[in-house]
MOPAC internal coordinates of N, CA, C and O (Angstrom, degrees):
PM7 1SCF
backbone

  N    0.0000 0     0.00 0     0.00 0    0    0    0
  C    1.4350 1     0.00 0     0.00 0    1    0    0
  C    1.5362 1   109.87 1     0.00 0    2    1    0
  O    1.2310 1   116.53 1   -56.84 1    3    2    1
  N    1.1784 1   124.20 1   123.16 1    3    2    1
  C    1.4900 1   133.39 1  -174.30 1    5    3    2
  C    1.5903 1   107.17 1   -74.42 1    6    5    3
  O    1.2310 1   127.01 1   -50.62 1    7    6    5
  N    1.7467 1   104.12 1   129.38 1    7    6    5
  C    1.7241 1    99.40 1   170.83 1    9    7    6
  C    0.8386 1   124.55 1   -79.97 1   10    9    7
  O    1.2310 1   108.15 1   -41.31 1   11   10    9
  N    1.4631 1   139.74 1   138.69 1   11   10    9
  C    1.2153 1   161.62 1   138.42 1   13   11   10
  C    1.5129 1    99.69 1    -9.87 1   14   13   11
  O    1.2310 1   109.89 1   -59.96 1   15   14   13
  N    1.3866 1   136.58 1   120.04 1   15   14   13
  C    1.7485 1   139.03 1   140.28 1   17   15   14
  C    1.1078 1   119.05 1   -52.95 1   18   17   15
  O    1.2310 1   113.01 1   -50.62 1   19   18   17
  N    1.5602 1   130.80 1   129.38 1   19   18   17
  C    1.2824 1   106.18 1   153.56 1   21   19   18
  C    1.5795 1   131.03 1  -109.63 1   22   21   19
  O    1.2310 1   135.61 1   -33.53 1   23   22   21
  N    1.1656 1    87.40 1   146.47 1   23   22   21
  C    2.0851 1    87.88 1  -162.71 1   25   23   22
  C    1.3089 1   115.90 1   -50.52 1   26   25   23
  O    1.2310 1   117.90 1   -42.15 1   27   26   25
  N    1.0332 1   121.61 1   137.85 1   27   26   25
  C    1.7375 1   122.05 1  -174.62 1   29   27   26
  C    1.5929 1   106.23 1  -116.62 1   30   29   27
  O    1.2310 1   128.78 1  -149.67 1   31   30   29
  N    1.2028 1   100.69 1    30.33 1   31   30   29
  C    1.6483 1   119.81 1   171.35 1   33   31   30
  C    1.5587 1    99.56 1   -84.84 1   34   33   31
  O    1.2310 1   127.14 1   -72.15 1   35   34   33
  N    1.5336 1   103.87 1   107.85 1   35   34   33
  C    1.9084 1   107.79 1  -179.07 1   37   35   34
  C    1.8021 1   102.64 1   -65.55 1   38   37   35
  O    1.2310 1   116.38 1    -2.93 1   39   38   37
  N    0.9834 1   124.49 1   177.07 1   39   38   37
  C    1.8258 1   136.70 1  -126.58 1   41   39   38
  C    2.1544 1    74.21 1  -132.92 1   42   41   39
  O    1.2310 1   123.00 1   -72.04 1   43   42   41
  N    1.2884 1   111.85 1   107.96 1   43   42   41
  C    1.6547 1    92.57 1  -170.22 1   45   43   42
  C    1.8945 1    82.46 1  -116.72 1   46   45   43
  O    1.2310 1   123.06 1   -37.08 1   47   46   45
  N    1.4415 1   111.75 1   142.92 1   47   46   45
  C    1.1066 1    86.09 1   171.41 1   49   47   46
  C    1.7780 1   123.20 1  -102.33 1   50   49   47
  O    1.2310 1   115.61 1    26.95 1   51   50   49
  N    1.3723 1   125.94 1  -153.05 1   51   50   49
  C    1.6556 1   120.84 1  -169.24 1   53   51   50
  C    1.4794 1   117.89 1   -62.39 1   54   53   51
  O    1.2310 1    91.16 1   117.64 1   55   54   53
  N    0.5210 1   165.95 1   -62.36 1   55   54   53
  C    1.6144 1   164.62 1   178.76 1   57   55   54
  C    2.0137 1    97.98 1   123.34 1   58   57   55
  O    1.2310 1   127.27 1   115.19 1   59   58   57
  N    1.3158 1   103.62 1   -64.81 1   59   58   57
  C    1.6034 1   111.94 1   168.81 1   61   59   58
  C    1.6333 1   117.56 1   -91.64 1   62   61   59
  O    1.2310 1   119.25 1   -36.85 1   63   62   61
  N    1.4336 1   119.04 1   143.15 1   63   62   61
  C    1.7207 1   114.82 1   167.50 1   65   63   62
  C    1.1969 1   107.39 1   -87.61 1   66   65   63
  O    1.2310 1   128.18 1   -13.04 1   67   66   65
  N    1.6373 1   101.85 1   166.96 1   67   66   65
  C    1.3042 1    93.82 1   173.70 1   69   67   66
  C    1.3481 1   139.43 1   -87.73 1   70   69   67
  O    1.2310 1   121.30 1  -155.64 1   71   70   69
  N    1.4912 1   115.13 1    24.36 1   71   70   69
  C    1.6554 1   139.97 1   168.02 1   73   71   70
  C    1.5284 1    95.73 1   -81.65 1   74   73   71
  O    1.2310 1   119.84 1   119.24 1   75   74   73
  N    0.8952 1   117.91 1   -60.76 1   75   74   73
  C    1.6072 1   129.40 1   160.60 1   77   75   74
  C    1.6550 1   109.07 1    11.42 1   78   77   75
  O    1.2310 1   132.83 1    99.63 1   79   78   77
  N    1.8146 1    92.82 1   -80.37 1   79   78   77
  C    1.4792 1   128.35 1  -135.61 1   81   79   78
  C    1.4684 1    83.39 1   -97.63 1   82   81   79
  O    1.2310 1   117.04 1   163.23 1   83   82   81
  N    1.3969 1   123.24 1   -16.77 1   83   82   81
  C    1.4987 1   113.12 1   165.22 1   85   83   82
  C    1.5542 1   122.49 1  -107.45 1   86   85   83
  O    1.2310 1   125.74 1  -178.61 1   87   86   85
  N    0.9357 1   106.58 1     1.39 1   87   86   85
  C    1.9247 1   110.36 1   172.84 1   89   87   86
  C    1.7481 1    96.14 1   -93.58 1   90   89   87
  O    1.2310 1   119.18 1   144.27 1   91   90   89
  N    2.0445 1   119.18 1   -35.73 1   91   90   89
  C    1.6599 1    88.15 1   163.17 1   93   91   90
  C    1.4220 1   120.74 1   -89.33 1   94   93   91
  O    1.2310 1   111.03 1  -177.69 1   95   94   93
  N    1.3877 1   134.48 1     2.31 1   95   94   93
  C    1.6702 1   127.74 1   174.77 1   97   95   94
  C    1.8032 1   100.92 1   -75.19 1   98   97   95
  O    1.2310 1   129.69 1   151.86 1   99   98   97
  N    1.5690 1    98.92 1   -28.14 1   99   98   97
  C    1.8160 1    91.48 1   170.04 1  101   99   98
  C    1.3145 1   113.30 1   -73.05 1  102  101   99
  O    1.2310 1   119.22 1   126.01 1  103  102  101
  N    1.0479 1   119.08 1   -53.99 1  103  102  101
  C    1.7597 1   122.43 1   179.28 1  105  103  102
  C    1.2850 1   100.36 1   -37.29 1  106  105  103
  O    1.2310 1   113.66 1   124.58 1  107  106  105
  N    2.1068 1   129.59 1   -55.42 1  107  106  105
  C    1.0069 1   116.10 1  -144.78 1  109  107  106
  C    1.7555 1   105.26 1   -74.44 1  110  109  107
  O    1.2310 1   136.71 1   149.70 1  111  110  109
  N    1.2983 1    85.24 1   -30.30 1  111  110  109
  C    2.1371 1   107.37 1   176.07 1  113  111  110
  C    1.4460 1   100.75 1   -37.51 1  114  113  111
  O    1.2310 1   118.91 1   104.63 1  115  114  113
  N    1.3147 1   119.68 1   -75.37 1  115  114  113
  C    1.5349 1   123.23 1   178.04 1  117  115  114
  C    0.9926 1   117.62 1   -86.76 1  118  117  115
  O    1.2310 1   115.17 1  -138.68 1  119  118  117
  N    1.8237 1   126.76 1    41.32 1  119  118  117
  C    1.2031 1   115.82 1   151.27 1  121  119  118
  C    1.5753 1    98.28 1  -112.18 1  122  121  119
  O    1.2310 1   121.07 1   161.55 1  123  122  121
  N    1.3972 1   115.55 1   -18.45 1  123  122  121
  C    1.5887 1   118.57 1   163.04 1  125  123  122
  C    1.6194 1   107.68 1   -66.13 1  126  125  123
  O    1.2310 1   114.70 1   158.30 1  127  126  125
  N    0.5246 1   127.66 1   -21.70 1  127  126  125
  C    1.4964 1   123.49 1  -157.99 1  129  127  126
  C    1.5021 1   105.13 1  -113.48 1  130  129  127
  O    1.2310 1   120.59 1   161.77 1  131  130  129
  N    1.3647 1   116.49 1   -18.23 1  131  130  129
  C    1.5140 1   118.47 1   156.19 1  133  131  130
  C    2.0494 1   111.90 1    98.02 1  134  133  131
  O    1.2310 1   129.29 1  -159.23 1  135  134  133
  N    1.6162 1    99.69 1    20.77 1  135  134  133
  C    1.3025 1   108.93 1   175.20 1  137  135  134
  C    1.0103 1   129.24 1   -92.58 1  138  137  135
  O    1.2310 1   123.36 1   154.39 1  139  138  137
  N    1.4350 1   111.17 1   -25.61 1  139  138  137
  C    1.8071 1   132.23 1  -178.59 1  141  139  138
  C    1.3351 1   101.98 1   -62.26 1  142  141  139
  O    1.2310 1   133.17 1   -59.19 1  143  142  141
  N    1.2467 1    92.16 1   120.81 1  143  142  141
  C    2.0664 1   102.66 1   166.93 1  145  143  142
  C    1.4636 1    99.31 1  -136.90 1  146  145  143
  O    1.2310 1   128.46 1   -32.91 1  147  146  145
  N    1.7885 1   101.30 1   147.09 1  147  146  145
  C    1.3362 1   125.97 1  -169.09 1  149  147  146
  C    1.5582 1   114.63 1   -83.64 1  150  149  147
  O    1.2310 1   114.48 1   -29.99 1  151  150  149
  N    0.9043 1   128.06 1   150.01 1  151  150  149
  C    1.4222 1   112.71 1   171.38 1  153  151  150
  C    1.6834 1   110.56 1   101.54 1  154  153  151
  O    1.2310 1   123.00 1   -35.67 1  155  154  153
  N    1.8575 1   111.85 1   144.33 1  155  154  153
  C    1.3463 1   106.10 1   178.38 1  157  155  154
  C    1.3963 1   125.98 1   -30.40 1  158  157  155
  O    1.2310 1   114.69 1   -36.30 1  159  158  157
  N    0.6616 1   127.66 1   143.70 1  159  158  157
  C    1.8811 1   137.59 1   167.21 1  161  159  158
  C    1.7689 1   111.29 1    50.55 1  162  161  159
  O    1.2310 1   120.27 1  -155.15 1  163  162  161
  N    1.8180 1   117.08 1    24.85 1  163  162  161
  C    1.0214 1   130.06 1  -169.62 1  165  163  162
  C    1.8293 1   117.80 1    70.90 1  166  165  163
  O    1.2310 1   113.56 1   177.52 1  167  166  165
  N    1.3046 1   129.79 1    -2.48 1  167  166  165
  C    0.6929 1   107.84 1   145.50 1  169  167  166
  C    1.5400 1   175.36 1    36.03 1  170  169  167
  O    1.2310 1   125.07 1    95.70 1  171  170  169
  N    1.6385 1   107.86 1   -84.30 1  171  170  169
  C    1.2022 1   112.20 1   158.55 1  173  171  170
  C    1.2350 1   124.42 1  -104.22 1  174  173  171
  O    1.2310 1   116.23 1    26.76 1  175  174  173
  N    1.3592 1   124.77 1  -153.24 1  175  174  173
  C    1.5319 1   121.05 1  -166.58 1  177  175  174
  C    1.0443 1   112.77 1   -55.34 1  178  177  175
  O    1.2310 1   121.15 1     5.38 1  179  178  177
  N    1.6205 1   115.40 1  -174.62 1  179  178  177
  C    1.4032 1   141.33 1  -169.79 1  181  179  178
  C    1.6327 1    99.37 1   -88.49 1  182  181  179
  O    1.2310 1   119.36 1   -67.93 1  183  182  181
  N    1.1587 1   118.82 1   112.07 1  183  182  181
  C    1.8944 1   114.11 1   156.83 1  185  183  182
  C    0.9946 1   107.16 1   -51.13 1  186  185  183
  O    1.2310 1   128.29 1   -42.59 1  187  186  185
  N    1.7018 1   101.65 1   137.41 1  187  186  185
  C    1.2907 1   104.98 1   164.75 1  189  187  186
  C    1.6951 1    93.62 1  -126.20 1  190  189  187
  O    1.2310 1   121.13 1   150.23 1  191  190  189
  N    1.0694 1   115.45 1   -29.77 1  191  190  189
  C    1.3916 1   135.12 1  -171.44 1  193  191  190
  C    1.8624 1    91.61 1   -55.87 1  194  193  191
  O    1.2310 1   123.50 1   -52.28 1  195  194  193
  N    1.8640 1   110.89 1   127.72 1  195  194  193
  C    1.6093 1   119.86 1   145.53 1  197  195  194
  C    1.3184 1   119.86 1   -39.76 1  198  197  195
  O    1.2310 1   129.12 1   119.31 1  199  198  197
  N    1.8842 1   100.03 1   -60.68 1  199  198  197
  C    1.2365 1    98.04 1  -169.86 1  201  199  198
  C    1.4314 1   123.31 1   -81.30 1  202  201  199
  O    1.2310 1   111.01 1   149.05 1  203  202  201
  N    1.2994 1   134.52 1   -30.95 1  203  202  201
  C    1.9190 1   130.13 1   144.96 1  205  203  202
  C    1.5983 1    95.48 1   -20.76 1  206  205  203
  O    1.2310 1   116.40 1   128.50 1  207  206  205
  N    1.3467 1   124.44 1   -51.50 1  207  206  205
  C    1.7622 1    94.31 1  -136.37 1  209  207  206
  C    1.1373 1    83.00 1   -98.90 1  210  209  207
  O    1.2310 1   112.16 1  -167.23 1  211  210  209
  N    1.2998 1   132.39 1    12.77 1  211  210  209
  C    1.9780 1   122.57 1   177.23 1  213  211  210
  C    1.6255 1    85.51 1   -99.89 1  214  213  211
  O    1.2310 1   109.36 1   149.85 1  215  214  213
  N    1.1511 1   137.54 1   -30.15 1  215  214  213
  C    1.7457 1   136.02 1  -165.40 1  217  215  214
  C    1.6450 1    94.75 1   -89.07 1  218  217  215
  O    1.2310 1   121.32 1   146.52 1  219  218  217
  N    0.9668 1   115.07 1   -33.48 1  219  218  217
  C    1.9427 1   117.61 1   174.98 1  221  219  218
  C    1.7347 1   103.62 1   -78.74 1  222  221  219
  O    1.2310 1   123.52 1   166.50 1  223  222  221
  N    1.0790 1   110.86 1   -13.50 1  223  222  221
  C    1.7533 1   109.46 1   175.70 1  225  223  222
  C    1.5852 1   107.59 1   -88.88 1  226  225  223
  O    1.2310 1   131.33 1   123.42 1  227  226  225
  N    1.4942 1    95.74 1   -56.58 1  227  226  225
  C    1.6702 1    72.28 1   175.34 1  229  227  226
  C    1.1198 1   118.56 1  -104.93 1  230  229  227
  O    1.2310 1   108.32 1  -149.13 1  231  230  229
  N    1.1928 1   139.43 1    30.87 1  231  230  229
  C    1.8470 1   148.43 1   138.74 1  233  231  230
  C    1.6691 1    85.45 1   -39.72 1  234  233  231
  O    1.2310 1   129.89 1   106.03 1  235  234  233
  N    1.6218 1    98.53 1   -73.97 1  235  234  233
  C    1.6543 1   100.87 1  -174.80 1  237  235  234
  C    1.5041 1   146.74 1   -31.87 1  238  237  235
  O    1.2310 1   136.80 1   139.76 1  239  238  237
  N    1.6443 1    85.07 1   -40.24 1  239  238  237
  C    1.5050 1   115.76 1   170.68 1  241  239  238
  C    1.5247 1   117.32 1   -78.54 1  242  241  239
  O    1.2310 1   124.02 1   153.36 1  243  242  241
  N    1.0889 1   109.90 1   -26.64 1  243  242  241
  C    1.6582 1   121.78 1   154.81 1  245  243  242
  C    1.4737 1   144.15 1   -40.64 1  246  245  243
  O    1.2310 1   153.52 1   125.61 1  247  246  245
  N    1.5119 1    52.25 1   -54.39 1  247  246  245
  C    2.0400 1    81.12 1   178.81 1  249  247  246
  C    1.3630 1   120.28 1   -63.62 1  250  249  247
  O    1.2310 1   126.86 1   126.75 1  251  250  249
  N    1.7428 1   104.40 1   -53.25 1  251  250  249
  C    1.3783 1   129.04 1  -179.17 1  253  251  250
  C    1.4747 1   122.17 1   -76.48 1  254  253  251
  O    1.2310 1   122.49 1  -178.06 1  255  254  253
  N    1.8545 1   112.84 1     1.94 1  255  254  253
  C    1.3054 1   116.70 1   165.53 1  257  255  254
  C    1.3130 1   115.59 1    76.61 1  258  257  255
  O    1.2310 1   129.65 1  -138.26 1  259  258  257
  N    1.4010 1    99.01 1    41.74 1  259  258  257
  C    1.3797 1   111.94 1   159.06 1  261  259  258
  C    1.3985 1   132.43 1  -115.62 1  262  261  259
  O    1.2310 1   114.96 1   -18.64 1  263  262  261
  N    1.2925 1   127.16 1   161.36 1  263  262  261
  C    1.5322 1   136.63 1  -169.48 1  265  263  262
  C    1.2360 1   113.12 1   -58.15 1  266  265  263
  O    1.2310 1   116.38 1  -111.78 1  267  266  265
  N    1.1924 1   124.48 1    68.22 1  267  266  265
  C    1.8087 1   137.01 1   158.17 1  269  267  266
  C    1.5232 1   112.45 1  -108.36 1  270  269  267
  O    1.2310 1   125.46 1   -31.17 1  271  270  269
  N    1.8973 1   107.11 1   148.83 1  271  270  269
  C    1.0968 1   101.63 1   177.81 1  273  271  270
  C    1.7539 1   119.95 1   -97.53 1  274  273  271
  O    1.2310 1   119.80 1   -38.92 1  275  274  273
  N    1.1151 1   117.99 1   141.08 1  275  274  273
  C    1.5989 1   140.35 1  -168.42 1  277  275  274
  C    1.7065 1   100.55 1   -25.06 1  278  277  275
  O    1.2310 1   130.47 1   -27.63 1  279  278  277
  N    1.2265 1    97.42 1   152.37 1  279  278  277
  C    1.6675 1    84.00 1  -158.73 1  281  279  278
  C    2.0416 1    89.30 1   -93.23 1  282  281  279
  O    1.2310 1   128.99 1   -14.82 1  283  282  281
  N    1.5044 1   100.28 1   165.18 1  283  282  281
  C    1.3296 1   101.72 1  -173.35 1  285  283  282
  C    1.6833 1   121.54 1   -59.26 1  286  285  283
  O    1.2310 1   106.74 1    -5.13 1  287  286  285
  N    1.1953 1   142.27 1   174.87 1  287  286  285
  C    1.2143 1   128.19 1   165.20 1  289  287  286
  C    1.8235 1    91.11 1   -94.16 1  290  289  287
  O    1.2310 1   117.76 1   -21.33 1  291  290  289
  N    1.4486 1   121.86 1   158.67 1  291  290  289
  C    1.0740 1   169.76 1  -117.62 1  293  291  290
  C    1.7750 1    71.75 1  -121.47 1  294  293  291
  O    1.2310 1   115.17 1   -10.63 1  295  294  293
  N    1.5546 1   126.77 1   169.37 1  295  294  293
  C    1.6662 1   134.46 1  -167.95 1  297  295  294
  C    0.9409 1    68.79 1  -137.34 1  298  297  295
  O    1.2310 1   126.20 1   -12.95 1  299  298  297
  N    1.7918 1   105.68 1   167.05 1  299  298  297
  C    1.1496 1   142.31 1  -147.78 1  301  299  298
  C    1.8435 1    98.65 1   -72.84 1  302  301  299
  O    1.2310 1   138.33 1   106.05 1  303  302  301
  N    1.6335 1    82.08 1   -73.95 1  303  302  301
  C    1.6902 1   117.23 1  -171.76 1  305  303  302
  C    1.5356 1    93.46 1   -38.14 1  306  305  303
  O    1.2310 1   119.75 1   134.99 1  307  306  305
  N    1.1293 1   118.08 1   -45.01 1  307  306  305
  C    2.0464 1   104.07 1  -172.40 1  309  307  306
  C    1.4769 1   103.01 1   -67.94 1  310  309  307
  O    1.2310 1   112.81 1   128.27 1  311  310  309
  N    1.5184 1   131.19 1   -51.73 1  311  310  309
  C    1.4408 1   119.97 1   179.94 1  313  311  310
  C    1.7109 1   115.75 1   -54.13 1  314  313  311
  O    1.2310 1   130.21 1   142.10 1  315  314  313
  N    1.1130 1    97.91 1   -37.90 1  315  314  313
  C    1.3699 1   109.85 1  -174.98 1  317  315  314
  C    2.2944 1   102.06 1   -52.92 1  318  317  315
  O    1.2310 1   135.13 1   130.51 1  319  318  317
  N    1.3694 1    88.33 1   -49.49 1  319  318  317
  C    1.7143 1    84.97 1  -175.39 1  321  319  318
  C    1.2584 1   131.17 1   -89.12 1  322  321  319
  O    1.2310 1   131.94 1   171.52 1  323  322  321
  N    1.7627 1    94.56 1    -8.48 1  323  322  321
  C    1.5991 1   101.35 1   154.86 1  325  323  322
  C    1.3295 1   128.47 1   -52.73 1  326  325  323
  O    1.2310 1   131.19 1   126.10 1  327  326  325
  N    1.2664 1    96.01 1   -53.90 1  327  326  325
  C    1.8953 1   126.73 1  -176.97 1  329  327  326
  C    1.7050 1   100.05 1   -45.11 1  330  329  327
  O    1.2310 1   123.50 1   131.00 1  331  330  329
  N    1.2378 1   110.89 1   -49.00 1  331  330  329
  C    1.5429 1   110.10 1  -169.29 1  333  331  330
  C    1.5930 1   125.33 1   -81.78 1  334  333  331
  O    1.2310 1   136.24 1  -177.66 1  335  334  333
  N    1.2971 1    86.16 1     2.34 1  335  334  333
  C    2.0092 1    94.42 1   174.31 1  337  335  334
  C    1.0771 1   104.92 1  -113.47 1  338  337  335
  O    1.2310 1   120.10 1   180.00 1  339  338  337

């Protein structure tokens, strides 16, 4: 009778929850549909941008205390050219 292996693939868990993966399929809903606006309290313009309305999903998902990872810090070179205008 042949043995069974056992997988030595470590147990990793999700990186995103699944509140996550549904606060951006809503974002993406009303960024088709032309409701998503950028900016505090919606605010500014209309998204048109995929990638805005996947960063406005989990901003959202953030907010609401769900399993997302910490958002990146900002690179050097962009603070740097803020500073100079």
């Amino acid at each position: 009778m042949p043995t069974k292996k056992k997988s030595t693939r470590k147990s990793t868990s999700r990186r995103y929850g699944k509140s996550a993966g549904k606060r951006v399929e809503s974002a993406m809903r009303r960024r088709k549909k032309g409701t998503l606006r950028s900016g505090k309290g919606g605010r500014g313009g209309k998204v048109k941008s995929r990638k805005q309305a996947i960063a406005i999903g989990l901003s959202e998902a953030r907010e609401k205390g769900a399993k997302v990872p910490r958002k990146r810090a900002a690179k050097r070179g962009t603070k740097r050219s803020a500073r100079k205008k």
